[in-house]
C-alpha positions in Angstrom: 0.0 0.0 0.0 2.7 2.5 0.7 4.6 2.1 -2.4 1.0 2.8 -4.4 0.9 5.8 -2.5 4.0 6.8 -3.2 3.1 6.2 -6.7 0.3 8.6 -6.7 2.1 11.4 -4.4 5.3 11.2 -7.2 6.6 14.4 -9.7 7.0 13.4 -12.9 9.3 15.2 -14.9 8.2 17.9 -17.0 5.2 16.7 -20.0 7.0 12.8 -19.1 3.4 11.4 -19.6 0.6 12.9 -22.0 -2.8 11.7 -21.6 -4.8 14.3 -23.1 -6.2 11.6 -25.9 -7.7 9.0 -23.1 -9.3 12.2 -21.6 -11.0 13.2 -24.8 -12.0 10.1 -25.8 -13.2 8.1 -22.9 -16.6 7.2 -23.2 -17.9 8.8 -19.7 -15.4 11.5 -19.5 -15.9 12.8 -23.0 -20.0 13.1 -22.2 -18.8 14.9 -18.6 -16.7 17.5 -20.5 -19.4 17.9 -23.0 -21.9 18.8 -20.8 -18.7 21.5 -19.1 -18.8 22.7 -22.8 -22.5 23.5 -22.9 -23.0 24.6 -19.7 -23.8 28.2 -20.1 -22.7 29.6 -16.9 -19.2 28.5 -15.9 -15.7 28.7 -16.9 -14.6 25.1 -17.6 -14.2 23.1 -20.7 -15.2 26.4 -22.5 -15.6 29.7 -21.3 -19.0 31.1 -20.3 -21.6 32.0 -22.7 -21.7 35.7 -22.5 -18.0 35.7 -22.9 -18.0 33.6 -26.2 -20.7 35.5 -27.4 -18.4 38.6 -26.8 -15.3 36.9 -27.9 -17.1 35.7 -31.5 -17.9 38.7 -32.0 -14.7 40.6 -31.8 -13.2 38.0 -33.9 -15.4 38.1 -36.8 -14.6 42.0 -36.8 -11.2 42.1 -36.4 -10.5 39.4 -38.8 -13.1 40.7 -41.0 -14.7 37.1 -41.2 -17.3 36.7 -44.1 -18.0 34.8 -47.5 -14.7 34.5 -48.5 -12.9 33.8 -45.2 -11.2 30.2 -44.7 -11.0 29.3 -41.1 -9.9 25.9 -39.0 -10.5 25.9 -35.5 -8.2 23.2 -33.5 -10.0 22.2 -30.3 -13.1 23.5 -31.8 -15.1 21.0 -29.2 -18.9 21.2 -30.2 -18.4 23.9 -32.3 -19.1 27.0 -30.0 -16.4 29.5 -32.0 -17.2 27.2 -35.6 -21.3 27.1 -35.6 -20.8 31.6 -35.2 -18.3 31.7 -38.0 -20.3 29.7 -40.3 -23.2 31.5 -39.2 -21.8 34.7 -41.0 -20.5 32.9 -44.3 -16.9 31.5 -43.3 -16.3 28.1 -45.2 -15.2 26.0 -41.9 -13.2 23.3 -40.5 -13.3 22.2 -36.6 -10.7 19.5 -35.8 -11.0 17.6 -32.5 -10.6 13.9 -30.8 -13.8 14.2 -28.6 -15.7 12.4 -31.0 -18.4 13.6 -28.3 -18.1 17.2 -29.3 -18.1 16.7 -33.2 -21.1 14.7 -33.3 -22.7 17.4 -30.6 -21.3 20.1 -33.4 -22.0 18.2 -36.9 -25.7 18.0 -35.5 -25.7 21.6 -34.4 -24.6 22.2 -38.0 -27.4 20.2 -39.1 -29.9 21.8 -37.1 -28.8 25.5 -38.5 -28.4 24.6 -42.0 -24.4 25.1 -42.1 -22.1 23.7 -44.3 -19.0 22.9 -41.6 -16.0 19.8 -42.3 -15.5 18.2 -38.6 -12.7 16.3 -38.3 -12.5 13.7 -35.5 -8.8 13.8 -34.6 -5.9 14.5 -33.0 -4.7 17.5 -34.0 -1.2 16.8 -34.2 -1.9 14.1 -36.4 -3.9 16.7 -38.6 -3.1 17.0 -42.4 -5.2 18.7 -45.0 -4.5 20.3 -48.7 -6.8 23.3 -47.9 -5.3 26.2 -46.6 -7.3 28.5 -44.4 -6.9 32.2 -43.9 -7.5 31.9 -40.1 -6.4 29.2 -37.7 -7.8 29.7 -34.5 -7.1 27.5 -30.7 -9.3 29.0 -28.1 -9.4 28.2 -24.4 -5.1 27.6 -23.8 -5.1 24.5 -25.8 -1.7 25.1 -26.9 -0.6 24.9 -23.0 -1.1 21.1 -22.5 1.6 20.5 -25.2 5.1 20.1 -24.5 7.7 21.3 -26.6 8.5 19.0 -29.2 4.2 18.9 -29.5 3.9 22.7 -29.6 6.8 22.3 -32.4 4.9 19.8 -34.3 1.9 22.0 -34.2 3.3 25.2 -35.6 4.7 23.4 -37.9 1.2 21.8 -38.7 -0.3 25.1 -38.9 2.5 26.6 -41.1 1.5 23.9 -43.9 -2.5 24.8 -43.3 -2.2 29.0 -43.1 -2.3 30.5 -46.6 0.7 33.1 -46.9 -0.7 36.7 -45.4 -3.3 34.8 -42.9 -3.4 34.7 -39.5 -3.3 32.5 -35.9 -4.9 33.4 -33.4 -4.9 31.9 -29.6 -4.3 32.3 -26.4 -2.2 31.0 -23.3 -1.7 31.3 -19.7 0.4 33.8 -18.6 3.1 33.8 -15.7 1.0 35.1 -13.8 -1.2 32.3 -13.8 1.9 30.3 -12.4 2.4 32.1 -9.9 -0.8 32.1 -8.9 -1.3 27.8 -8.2 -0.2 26.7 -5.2 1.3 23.0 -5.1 -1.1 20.8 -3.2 -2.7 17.1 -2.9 -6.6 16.8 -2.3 -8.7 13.6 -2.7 -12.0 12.5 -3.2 -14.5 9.6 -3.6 -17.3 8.9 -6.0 -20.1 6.6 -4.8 -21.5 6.3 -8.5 -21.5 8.7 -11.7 -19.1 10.8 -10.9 -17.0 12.9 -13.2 -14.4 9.9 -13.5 -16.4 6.5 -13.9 -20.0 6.2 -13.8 -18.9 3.3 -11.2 -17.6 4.0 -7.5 -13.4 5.6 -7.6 -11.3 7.3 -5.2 -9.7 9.9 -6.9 -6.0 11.7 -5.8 -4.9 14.9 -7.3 -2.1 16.5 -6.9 -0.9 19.6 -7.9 3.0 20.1 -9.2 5.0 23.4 -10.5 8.1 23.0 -12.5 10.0 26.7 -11.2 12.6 26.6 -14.1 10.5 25.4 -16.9 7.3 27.8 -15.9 5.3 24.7 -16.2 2.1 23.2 -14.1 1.1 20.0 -13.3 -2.5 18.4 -12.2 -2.0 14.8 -11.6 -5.1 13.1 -11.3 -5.0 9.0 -10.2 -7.9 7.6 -10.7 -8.6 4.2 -8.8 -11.5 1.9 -10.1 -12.3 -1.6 -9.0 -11.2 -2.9 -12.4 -8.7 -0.9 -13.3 -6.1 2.8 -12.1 -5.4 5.4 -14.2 -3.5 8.7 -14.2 -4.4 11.5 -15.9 -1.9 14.4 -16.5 -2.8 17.9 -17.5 0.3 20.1 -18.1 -0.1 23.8 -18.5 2.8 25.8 -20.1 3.3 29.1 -19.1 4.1 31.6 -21.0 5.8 35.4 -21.1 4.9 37.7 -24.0 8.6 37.4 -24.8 8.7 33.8 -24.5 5.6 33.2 -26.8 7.4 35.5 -29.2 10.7 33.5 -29.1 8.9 30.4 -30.2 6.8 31.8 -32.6 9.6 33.3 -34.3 11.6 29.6 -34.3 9.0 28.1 -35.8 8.3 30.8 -38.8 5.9 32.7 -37.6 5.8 36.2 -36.2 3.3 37.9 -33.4 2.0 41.1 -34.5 -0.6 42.0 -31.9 -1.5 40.9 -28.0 -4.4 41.2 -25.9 -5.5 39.7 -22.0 -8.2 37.4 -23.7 -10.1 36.5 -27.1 -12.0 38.9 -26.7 -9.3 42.2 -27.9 -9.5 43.2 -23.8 -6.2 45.4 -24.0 -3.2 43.9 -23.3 -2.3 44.2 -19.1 1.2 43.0 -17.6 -1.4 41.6 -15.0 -3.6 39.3 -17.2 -3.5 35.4 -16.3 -4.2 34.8 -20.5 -2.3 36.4 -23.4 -4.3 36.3 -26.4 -1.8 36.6 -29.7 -2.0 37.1 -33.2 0.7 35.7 -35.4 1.5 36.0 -39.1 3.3 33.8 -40.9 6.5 34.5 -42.0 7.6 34.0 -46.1 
């Protein structure tokens, strides 16, 4: 017993494990993040209502999205950002493995009449001949990637972007770092929890990496039938440090906010929003 719990209380090095594919495509957890997604109200898998209304809409004008716009959204879940764009003529893709969320957006699409490509995928595994004019990744999913990923990624969307178009995302700031406080909590689940629909005990703990800027929820999981760890990693980021690998991996950051909304930029934000260009 000691030497599981030693298991569970240990610090992995930095991004050692990724996991973020189980999460999005287990059955039970996929519908339990879906339902995060499409409640209106809070802050978790996606943002609040009121703020994605407010975010859409300061996209579609500063990007000038209309008929002849060409957008992918990576991590476009059930479609909150892609439904609005197609909504005011964008031709659309939404890549994501939840297959959860895609069949939750392709019906949405269905519903309104819109004419969106879903892809059911991992992104980093994503390869297409079309080239888009935007690529957006809202809510920090380019955080949970470690470097070689984020690498991959830009390189990814480098292929996709058509020359003079744009990325736009956003990421957590150092503030954010320094705002998590290492920790260990546990819980347990009689039935349907967020984990299983069965009975678990669940351990998390919570890790910083000082030198690499990096966070770490470790979440272990432990079933009847079966243990399982789930690791979300959060890279950090300075606006200098975003720029330094933007500019590594061809592109170039032209403009930075506090959100996705175009909130002006504060030295005291916990997000940086950023446009990049890429670079000929």
């Amino acid at each position: 017993m000691f030497d599981k719990l030693d298991k569970i209380n240990k610090r992995p090095k930095p991004f050692e494990f990724y996991t973020a594919e189980s999460l999005w495509t287990d059955e039970h957890v996929s519908k339990q993040m879906l339902k995060y997604h499409l409640n209106e109200d809070v802050d978790l898998a996606s943002r609040n209502r009121a703020f994605i209304d407010k975010s859409a809409d300061w996209i579609i004008s500063r990007f000038n999205i209309g008929a002849q716009t060409k957008i992918c959204d990576f991590g476009c879940g059930p479609g909150l950002y892609t439904t609005r764009f197609a909504e005011v003529g964008a031709e659309v893709t939404g890549v994501d493995f939840s297959k959860q969320s895609i069949e939750y957006a392709t019906s949405t699409a269905a519903e309104k009449k819109l004419d969106i490509d879903y892809v059911i995928q991992n992104y980093l595994e994503f390869s297409t001949d079309k080239k888009s004019d935007l690529i957006t990744m809202i809510f920090c999913d380019f955080c949970p990637l470690s470097p070689a990923q984020r690498k991959t990624l830009l390189g990814i969307f480098h292929q996709c972007l058509n020359d003079g178009g744009s990325i736009f995302l956003d990421v957590v700031s150092l503030n954010y770092f320094d705002s998590v406080d290492e920790g260990r909590s546990y819980e347990y689940a009689a039935e349907n929890g967020f984990w299983a629909a069965d009975p678990y005990y669940a351990f998390t703990n919570t890790f910083k990496y000082e030198k690499e800027k990096v966070t770490l929820g470790k979440h272990t999981i432990v079933e009847k039938a079966r243990t399982r760890e789930i690791y979300n990693w959060l890279q950090c980021f300075s606006l200098e440090s975003l720029k330094e690998e933007f500019e590594q991996n061809g592109f170039r950051i032209t403009e930075h906010y506090s959100d996705v909304a175009g909130t002006p930029y504060s030295p005291d934000s916990k997000e940086i929003a950023i446009v990049a260009n890429k670079v000929k």
